[in-house]
N, C-alpha and C positions, 0 to 999 in steps of 0.2 A: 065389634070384634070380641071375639074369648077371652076371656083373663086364665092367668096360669096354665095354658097352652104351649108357650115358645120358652127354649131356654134361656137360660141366665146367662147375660153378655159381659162379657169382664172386658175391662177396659183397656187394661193394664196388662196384657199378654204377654210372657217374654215368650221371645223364639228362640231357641241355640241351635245353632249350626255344628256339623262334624269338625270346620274347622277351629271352632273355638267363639266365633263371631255371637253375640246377642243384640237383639234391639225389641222392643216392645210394640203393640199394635194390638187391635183390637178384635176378639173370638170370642166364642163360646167353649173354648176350651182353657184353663188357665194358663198352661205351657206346651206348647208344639218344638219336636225335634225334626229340625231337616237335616238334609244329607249335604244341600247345595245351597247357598247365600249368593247377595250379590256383591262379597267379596270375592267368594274365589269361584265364581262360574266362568268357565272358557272364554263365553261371548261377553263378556265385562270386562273380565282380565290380559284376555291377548292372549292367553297362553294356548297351545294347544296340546294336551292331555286327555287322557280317556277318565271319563268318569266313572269306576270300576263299581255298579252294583251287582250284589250277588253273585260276584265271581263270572257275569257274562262274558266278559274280556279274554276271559282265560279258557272258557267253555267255543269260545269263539275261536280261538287261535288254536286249541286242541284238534276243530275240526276240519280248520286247512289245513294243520299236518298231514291228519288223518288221509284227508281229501288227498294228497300232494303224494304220500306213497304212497294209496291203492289206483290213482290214475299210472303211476309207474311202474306197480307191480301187475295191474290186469290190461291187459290189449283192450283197446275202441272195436265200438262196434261196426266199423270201417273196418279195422285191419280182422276183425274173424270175420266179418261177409266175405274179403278177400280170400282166407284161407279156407272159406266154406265154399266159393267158386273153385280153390284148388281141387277140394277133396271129392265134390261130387263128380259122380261116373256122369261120362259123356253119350249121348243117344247117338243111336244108328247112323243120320246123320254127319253130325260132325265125327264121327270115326272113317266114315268114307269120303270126309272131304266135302261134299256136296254143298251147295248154297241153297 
């Protein structure tokens, strides 16, 4: 095997969490910061909350708005086939009836 090759392993890692949570383990990095522990993650805790990165939550609920009036401001495309059946002229035809 190589020598001085592979990094330096530290033993003694702390991790800190967003919520304030630390515990030590073992990396190649001296200090690692998470967002999420297994204090306060949903599926440990029972709770259910959204876990808001990067503002996705709100990027997301922006776009059912969004979604929710332009489905109520623009007609389906059922109901303009509908009124595109209204509007086009009728052939010979059914002008005279005929089957």
């Amino acid at each position: 095997m190589k020598t001085n090759i592979h990094p330096q392993f530290f033993v003694d890692t702390v991790v800190t969490c967003a919520c304030g949570n630390t515990f030590t383990t073992g990396s190649t990095k001296k200090s690692i910061n998470v967002e999420v522990c297994y204090k306060c993650h949903p599926l440990y805790t029972g709770e259910q909350r959204f876990i808001d990165v990067k503002g996705r939550v709100d990027t997301f609920k922006k776009k059912q708005q969004f979604a929710a009036t332009y489905k109520a401001t623009h007609k389906s495309k059922k109901d303009r086939k509908k009124m595109g059946d209204e509007k086009r002229t009728k052939s010979l035809r059914e002008l005279l009836g005929e089957n």
